[in-house]
C-alpha positions, 0 to 999 in steps of 0.5 A, a space after each residue: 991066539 988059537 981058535 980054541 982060545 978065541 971060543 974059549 970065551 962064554 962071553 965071545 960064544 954069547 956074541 957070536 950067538 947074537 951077531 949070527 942072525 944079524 949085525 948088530 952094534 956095540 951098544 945093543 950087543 953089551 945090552 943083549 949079552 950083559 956086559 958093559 961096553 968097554 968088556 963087549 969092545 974087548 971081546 969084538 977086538 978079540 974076535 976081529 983080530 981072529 977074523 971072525 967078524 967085521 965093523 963096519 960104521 953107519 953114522 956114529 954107530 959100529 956094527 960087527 956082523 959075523 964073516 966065517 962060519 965056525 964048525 966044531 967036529 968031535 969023533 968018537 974011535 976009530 978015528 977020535 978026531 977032534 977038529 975047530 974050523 972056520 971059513 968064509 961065509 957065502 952070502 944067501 944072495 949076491 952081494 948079500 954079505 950081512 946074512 950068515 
């Protein structure tokens, strides 16, 4: 599946809106983009698949926090360039990998 596909999604943008201020669990992220768990699961796989976010497991609890940062570029003529990337997150501190 294309990056264009994966953010095609209103609902994959809703959680990567969410889990781009901090990493959040399943349960929690369906409350706060209003789905029930099975879809919100769904969206995180999807979203995983396409290694934008990763789970990680405190106690019984999954957390999926966000590991690329995503640009959306569109320029207008002469060069009418129209381009999706991704890339690794650089942490704000040393070996803090859980702040985008």
């Amino acid at each position: 599946m294309s990056l264009f596909d994966v953010l095609g999604s209103k609902a994959r943008l809703r959680i990567l809106q969410e889990i781009s201020s901090r990493p959040r669990y399943v349960s929690e992220l369906a409350e706060q983009v209003g789905m029930d768990g099975k879809t919100a699961v769904h969206h995180l796989s999807v979203l995983e698949e396409a290694d934008l976010v990763e789970s990680y497991r405190v106690g019984r609890r999954k957390y999926y926090r966000l590991v690329k940062v995503v640009e959306l570029r569109a320029i207008p003529r002469p060069d009418r360039t129209f381009v999706l990337h991704a890339q690794d997150a650089e942490p704000d501190h040393p070996g803090d990998t859980d702040t985008v």
